[in-house]
PANUDREN-198891 format. One record per residue: x negated, y, z of N, C-alpha, C in turn; residue in three letters. Coordinates in steps of 0.1 Angstrom, whole numbers, padded with zeros to 4 digits, always signed. Atoms other than C-alpha are relative to their C-alpha. Layout:
XYZXYZXYZALA/...
***
This chain:
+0004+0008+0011-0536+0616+0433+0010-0011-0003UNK/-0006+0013+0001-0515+0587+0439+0015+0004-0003UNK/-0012-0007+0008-0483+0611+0433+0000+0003-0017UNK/-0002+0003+0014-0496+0619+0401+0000-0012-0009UNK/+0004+0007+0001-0504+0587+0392+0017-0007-0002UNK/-0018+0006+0001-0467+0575+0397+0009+0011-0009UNK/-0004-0006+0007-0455+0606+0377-0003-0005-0016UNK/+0008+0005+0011-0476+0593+0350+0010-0015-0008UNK/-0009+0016+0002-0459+0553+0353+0014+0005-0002UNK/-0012-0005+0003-0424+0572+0355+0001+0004-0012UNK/-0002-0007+0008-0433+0596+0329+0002-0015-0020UNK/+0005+0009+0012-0446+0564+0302+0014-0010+0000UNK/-0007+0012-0003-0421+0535+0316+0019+0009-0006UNK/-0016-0007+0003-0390+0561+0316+0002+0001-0016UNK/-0002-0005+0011-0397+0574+0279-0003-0015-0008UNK/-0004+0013+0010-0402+0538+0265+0014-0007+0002UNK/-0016+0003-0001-0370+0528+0277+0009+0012-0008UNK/-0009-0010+0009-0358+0559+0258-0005-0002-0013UNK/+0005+0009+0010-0375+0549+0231+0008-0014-0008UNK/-0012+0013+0002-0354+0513+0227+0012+0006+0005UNK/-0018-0008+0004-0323+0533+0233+0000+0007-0005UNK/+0000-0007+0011-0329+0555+0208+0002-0008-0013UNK/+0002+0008+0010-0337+0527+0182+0019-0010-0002UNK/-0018+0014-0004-0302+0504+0196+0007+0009+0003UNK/-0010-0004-0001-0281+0532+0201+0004+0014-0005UNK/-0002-0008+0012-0272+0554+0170+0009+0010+0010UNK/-0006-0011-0002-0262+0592+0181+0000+0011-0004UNK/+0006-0019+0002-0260+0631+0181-0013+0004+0009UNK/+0010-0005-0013-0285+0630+0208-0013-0006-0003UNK/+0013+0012+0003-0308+0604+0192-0011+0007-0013UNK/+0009-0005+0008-0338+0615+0179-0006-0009-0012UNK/+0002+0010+0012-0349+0586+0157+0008-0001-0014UNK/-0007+0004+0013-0317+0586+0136-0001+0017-0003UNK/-0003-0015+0010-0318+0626+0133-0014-0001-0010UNK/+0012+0001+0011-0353+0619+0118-0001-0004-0016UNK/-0001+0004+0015-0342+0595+0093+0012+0012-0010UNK/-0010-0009+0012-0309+0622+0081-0013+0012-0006UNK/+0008-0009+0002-0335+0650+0085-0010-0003-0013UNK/+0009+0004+0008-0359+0630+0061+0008-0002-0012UNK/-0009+0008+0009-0331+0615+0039+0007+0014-0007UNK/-0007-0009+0010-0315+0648+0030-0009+0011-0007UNK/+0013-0007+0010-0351+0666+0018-0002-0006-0014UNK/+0000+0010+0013-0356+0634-0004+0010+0003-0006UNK/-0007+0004+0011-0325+0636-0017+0002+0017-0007UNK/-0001-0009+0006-0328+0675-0025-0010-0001-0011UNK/+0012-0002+0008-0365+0669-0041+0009-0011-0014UNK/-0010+0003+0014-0341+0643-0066+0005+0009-0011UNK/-0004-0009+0007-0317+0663-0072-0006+0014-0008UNK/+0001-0013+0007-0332+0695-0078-0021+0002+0003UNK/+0015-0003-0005-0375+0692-0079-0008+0011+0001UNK/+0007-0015+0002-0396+0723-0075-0010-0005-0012UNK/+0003+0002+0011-0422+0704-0096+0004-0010-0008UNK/-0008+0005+0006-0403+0687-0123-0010-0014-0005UNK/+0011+0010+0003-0436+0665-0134-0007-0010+0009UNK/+0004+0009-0008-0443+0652-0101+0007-0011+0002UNK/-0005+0011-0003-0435+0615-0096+0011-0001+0013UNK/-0007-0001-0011-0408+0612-0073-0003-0012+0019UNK/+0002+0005-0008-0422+0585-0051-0018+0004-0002UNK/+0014-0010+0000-0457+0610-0050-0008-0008+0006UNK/+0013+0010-0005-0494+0596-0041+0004+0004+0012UNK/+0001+0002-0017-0493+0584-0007+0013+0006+0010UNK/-0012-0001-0009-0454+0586+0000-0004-0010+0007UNK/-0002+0009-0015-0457+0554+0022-0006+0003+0010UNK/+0009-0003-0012-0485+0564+0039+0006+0011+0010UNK/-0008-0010-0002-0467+0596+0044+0012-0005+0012UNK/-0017+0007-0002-0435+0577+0052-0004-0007+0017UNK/+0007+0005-0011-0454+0558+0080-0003+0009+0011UNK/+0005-0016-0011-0470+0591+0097+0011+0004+0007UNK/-0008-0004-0006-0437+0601+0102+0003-0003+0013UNK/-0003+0009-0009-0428+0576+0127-0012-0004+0009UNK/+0013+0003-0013-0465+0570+0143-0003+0014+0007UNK/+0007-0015-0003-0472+0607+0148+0010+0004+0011UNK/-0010-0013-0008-0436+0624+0158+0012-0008+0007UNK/-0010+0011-0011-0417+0592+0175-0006-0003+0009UNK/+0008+0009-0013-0441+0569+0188-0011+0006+0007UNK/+0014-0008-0016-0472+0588+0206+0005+0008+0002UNK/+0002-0014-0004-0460+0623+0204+0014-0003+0013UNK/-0009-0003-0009-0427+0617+0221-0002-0009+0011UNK/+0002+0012-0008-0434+0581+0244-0013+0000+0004UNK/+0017+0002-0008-0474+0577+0248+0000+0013+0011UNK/+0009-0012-0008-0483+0616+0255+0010+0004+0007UNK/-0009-0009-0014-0453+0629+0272-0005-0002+0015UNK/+0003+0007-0011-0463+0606+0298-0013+0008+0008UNK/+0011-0006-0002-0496+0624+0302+0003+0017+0005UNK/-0006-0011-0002-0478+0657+0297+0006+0006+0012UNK/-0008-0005-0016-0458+0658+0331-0013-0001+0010UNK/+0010-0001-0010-0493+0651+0347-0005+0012+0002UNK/+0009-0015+0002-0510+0681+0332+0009+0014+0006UNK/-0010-0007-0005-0482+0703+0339+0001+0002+0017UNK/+0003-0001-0015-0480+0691+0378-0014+0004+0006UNK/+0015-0005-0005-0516+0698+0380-0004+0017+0001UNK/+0001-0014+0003-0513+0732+0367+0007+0008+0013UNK/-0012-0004-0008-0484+0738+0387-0004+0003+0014UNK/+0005-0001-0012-0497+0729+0420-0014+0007+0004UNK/+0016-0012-0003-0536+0747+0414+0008+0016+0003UNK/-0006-0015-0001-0514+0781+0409+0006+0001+0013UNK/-0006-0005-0013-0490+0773+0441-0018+0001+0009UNK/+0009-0001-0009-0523+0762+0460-0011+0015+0002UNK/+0009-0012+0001-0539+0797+0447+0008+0009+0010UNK/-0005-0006-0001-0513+0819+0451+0014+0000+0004UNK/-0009+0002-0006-0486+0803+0470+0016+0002-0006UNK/-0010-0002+0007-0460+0808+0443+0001-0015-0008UNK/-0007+0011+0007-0441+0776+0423+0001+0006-0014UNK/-0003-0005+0014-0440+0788+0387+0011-0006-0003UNK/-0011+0011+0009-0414+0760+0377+0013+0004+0010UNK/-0013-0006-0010-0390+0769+0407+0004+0010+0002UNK/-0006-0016-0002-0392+0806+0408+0003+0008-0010UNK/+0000-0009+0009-0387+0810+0373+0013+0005-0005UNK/-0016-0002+0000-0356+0833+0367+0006-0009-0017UNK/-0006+0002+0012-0354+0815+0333+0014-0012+0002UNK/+0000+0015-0006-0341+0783+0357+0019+0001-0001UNK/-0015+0003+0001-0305+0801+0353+0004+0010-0011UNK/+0000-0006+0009-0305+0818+0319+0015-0008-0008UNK/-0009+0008+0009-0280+0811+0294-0005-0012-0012UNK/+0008+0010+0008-0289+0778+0270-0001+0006-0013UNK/+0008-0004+0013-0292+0798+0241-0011+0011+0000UNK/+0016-0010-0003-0316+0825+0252-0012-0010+0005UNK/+0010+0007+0001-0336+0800+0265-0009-0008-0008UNK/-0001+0003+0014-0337+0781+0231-0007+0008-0009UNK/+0007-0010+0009-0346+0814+0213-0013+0000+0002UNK/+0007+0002-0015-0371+0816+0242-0010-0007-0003UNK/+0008+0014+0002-0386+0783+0237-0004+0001-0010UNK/+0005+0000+0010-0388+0784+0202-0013+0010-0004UNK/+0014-0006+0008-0408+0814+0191-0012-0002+0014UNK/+0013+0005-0004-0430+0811+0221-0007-0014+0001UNK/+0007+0012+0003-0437+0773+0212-0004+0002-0014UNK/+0003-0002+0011-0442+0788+0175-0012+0008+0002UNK/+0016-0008-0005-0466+0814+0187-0014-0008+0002UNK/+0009+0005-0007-0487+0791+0206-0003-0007-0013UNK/+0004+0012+0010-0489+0761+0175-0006+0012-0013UNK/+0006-0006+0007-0496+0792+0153-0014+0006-0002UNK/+0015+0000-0003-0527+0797+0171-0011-0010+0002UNK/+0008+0014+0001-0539+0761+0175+0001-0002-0014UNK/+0001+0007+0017-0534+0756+0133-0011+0011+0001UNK/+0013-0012+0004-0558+0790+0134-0014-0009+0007UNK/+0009-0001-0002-0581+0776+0154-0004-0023-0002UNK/+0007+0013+0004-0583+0739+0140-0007+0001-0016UNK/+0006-0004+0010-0593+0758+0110-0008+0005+0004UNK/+0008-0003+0000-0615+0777+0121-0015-0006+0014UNK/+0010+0007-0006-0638+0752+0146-0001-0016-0012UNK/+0003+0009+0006-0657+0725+0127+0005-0013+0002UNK/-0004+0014-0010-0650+0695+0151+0013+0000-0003UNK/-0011+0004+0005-0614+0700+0146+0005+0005-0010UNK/-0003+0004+0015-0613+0709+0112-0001-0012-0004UNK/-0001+0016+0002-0622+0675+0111+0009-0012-0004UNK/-0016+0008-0001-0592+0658+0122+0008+0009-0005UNK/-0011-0007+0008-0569+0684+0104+0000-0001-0014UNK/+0001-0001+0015-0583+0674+0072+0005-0011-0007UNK/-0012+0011+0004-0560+0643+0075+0012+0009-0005UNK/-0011-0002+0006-0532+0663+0070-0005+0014-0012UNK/+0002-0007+0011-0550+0687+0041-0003-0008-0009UNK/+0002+0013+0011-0558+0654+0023+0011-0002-0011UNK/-0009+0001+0010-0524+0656+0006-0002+0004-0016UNK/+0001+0000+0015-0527+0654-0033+0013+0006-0003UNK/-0014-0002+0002-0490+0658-0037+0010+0002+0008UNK/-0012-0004-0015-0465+0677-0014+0010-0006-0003UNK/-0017+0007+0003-0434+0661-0009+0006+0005+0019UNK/-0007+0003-0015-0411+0663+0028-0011-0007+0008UNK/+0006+0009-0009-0429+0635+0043-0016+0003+0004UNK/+0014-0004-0002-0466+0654+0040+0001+0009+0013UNK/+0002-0007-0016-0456+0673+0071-0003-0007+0009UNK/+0004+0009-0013-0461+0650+0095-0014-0011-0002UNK/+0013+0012+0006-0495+0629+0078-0012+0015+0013UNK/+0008-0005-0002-0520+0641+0104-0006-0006+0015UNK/+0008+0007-0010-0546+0630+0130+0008+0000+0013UNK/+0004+0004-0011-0539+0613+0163-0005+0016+0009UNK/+0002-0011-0007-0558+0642+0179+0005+0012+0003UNK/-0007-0013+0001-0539+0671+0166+0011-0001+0010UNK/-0012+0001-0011-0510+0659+0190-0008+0003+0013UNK/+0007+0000-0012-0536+0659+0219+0000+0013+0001UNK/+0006-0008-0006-0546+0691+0212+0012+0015-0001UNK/-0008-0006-0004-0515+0707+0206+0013+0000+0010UNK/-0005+0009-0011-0494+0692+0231-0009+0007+0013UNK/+0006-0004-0014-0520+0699+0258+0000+0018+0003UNK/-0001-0016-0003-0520+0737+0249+0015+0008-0001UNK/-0014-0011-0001-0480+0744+0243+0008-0010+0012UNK/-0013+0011-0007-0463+0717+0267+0000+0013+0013UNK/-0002-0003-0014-0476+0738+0298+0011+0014+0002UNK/-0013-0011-0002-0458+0773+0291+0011-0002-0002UNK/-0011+0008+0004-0430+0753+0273+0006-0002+0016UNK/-0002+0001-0012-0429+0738+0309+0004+0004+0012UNK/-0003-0013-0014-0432+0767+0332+0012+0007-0001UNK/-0013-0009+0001-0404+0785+0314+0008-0009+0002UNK/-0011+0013-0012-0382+0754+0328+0007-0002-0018UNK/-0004+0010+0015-0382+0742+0285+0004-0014+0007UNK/-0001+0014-0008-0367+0708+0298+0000-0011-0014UNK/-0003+0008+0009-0361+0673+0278+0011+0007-0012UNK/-0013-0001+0009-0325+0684+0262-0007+0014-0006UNK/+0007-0011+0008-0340+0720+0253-0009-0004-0010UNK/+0009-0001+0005-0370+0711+0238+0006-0012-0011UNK/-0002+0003+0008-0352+0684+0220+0009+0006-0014UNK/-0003-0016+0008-0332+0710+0202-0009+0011-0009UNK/+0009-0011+0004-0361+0732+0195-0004-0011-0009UNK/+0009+0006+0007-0378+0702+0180+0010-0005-0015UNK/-0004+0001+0013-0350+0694+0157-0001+0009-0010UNK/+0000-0013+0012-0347+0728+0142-0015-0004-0003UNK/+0014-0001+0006-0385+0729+0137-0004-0010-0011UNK/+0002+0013+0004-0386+0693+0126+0006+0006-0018UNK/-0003-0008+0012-0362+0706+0093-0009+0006-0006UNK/+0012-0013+0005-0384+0738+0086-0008-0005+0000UNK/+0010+0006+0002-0412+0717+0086+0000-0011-0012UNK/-0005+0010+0009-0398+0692+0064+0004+0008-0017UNK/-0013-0011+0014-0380+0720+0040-0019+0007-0005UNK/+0009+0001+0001-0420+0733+0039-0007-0004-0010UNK/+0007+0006+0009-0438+0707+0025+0010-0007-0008UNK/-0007+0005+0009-0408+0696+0004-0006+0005-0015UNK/+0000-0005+0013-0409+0695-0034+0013+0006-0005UNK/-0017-0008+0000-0378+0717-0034-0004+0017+0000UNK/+0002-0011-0001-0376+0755-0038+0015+0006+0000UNK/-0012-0010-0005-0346+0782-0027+0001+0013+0003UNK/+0003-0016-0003-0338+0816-0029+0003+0001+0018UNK/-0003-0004-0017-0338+0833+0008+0010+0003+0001UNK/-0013+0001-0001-0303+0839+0005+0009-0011+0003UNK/-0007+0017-0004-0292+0803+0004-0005-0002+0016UNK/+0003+0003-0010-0315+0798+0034+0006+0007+0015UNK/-0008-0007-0009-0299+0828+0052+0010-0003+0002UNK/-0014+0002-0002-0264+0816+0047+0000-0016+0010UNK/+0003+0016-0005-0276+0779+0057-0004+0007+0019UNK/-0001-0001-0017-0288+0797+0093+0011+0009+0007UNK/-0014-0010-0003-0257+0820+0092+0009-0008+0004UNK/-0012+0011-0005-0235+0790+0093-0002-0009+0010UNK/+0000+0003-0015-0256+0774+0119+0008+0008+0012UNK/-0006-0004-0011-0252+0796+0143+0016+0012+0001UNK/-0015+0000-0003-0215+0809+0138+0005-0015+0003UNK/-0010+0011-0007-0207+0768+0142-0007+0002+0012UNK/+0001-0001-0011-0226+0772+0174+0007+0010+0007UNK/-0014-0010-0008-0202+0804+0185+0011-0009-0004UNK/-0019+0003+0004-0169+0787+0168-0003-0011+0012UNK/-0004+0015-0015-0176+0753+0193-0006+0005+0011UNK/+0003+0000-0013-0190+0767+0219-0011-0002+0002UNK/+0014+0004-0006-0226+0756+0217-0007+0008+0008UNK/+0009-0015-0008-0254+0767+0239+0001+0010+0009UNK/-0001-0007-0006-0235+0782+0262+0005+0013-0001UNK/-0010-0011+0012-0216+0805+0238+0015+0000+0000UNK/-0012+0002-0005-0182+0808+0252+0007+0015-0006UNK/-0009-0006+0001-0165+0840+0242+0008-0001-0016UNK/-0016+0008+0013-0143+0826+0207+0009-0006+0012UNK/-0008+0012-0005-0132+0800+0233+0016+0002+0000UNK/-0013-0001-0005-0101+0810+0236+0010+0013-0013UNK/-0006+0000+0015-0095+0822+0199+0007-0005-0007UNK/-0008+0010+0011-0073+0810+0173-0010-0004-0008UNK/+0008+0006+0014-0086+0790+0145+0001+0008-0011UNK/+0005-0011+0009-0081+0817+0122-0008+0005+0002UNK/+0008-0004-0007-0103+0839+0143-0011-0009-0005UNK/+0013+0008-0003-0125+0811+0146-0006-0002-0018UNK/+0003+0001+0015-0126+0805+0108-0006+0011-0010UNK/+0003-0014+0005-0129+0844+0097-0017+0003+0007UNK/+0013-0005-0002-0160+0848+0117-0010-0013-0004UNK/+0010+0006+0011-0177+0817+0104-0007+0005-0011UNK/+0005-0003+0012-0176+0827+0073-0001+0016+0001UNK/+0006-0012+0000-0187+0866+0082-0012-0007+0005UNK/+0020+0004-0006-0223+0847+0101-0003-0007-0014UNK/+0004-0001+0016-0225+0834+0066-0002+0006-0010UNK/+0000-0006+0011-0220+0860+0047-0013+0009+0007UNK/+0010-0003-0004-0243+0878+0069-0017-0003-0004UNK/+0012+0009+0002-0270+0856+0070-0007+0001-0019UNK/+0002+0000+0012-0268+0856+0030-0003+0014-0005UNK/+0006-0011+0004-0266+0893+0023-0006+0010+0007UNK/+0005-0011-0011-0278+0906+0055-0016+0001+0002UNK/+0008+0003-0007-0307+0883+0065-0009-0004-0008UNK/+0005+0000+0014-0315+0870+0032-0006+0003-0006UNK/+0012-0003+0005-0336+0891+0016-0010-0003+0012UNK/+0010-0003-0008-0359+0892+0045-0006-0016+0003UNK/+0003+0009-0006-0360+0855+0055-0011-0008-0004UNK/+0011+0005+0000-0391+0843+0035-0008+0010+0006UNK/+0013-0004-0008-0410+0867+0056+0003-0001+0009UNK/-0004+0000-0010-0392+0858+0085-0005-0012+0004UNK/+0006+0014+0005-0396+0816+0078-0010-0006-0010UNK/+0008+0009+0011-0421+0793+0061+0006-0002-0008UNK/-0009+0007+0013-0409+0785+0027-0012-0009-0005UNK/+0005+0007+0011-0424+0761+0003-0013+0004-0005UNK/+0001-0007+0009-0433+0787-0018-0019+0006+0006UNK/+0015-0009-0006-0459+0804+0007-0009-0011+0011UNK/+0005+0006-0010-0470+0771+0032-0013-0008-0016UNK/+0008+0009+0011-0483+0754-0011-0013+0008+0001UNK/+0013-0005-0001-0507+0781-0007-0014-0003+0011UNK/+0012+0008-0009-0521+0765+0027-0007-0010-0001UNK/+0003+0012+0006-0528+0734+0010-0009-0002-0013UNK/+0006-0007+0017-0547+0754-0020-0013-0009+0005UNK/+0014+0006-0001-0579+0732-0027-0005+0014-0004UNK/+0010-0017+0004-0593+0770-0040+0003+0011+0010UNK/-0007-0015-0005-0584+0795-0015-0006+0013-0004UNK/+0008-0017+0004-0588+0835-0020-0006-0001+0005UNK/+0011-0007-0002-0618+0851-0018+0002+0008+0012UNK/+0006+0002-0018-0630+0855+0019+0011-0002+0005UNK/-0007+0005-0009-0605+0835+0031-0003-0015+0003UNK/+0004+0014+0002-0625+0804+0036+0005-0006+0015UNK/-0005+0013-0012-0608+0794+0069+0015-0003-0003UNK/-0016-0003+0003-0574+0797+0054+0009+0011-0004UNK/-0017-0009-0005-0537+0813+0053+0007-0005+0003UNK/-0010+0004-0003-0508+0812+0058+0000-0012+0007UNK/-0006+0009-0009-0506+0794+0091+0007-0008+0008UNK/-0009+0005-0008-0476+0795+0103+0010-0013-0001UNK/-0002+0019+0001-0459+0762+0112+0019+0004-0003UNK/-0014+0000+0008-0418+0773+0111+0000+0018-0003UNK/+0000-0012+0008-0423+0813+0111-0013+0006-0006UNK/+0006-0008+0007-0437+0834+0090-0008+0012+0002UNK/-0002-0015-0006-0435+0865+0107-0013+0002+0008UNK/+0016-0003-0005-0473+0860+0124-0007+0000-0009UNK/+0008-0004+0010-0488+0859+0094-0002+0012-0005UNK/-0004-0014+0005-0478+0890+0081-0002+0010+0013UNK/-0001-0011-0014-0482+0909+0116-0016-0004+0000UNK/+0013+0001-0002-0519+0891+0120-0007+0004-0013UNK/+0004-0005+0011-0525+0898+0082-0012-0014-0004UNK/+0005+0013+0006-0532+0860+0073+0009-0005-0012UNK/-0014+0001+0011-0500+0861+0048-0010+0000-0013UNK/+0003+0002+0013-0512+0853+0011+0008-0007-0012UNK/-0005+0007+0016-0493+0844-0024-0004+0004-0010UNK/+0011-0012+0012-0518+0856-0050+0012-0005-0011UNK/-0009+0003+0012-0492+0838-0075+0007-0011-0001UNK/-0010+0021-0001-0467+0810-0080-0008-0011-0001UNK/+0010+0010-0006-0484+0783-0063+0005-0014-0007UNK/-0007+0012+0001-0460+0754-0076-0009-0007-0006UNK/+0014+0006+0006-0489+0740-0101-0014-0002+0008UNK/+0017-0002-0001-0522+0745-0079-0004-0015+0008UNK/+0008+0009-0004-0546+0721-0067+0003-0004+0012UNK/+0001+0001-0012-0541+0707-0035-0013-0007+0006UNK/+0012+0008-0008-0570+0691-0011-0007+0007+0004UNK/+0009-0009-0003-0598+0705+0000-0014-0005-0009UNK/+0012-0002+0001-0638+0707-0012-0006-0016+0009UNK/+0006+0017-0009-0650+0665-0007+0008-0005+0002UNK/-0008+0010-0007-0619+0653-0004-0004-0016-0009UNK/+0001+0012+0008-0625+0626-0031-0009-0009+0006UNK/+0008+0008-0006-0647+0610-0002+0007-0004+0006UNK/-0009+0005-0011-0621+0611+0021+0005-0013+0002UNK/-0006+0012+0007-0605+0579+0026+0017+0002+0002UNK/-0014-0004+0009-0571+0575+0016+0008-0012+0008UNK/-0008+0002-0009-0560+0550+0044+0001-0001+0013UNK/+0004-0002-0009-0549+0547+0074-0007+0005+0011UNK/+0012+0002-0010-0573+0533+0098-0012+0009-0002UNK/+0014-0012+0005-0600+0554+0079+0007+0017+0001UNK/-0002-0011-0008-0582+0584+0087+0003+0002+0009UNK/+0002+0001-0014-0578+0577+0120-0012-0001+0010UNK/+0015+0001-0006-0611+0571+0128-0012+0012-0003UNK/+0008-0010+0007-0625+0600+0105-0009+0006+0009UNK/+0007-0010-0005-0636+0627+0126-0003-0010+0016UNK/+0003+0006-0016-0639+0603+0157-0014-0004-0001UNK/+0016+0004+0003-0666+0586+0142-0009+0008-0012UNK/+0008-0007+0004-0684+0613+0121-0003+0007+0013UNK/+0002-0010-0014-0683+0632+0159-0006-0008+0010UNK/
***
């Protein structure tokens, strides 16, 4: 006990010191400032180019929005609960050795994989997992509760991704950290995973729309710059010319655009198909929802929760009572605490 207990003071003490070096020391590594480009270059697509052309550009309840950002997916998720997270984790860890005499975290061959398979790795089975906690915070009453902070949105914009209860970090967090964990997901991994996601989550609930070709070329040219430098553990260009290196860029782009393209809104969330989650009417018998997936797509359509009865860009958002809901803060923080 007294071990975990100091895992715990490490886990909180360490990540708030990363926390104020995050905030005083502007980087590629710094999560704080990728939040604000990440945030800054949605806004400035919903400007330029809006999906709904009538919506106000500073939409009901950007600040509040704007605030969520930074209490939800900086300050508790990454500094309070991590802290908590290395507990649960060691706990797990050591019931299984004490069962069955095996170390999960030590024996796992993932421990010398290459950093981009583990990455792929990480991602969809952290997407899997969140895809099943959105299912099932819809469909239990108690935590539809607190999820009806973040269905309260009147007007999508970027920054409605992240408006959502306090609890939902608890309860997703406690159910993906641990296999995240076991497969030896570490700090530098998972912060990677979380940027990509962080994007697609942002590109989502943006007021922005794009064909799947653009988006294909946009992940075509990611990951050819990750082959041309080297990322990830992607070493054979290395020792290419810059022509070379230049020619196949632009083939993972062109790829991506006429290869991957058509397919990629059923592969990723778009816009297009997450406004339907948000529908204050949903289709007929689908009263616990759709379309749940958080960056892919691709479980929907396999579980047969996928729905776009019609171009969603006009529909209603909220749910059935929201007009009781309250509309700040503190009262949505407290919602389901104190009706429970």
């Amino acid at each position: 006990m007294k071990d975990l207990f100091q895992t715990f003071i490490n886990g909180y003490s360490g990540y708030a010191s990363y926390l104020w070096h995050e905030i005083t020391h502007p980087g590629l590594n710094n999560y704080f400032y990728w939040l604000l480009i990440v945030s800054a270059f949605f806004f400035g697509l919903e400007i330029l180019k809006p999906w709904r052309a009538n919506q106000p550009l500073l939409r009901k309840d950007f600040w509040l929005d704007f605030f969520y950002m930074f209490f939800n997916f900086f300050l508790f998720s990454l500094v309070i609960y991590n802290a908590a997270s290395d507990v649960v984790v060691n706990l797990f860890n050591e019931g299984i050795q004490a069962i069955s005499g095996i170390n999960l975290k030590s024996s796992n061959p993932m421990n010398h994989w290459p950093l981009w398979s583990i990455l792929i790795i990480g991602f969809i089975v952290r997407d899997f997992v969140q895809w099943w906690v959105h299912r099932l915070l819809h469909r239990f009453e108690w935590l539809w509760e607190f999820h009806k902070v973040h269905h309260s949105v009147e007007e999508m914009g970027f920054a409605a991704h992240l408006r959502y209860h306090w609890m939902e970090t608890i309860v997703y967090r406690t159910i993906e950290y641990i296999p995240l964990a076991l497969l030896g997901i570490g700090l530098y991994d998972f912060f990677i995973i979380h940027i990509f996601t962080l994007s697609i989550g942002h590109y989502n609930h943006s007021n922005f729309s794009v064909s799947g070709r653009v988006t294909g070329g946009i992940l075509g040219g990611l990951i050819g710059t990750a082959i041309v430098f080297g990322l990830a553990d992607i070493n054979f260009l290395s020792a290419s010319s810059l022509f070379v290196k230049i020619i196949f860029w632009l083939a993972a782009v062109l790829s991506g655009v006429f290869v991957v393209g058509p397919f990629m809104k059923k592969i990723f969330n778009s816009p297009e198909m997450h406004i339907w989650h948000h529908a204050y009417e949903l289709p007929e018998n689908r009263q616990y929802g759709i379309n749940f997936g958080i960056s892919l797509a691709i479980w929907d359509y396999i579980f047969g929760t996928a729905a776009i009865p019609h171009d969603g860009r006009d529909i209603k958002l909220g749910f059935p009572g929201d007009e009781k809901f309250p509309h700040d803060f503190i009262g949505q923080m407290f919602y389901g605490v104190k009706k429970g």
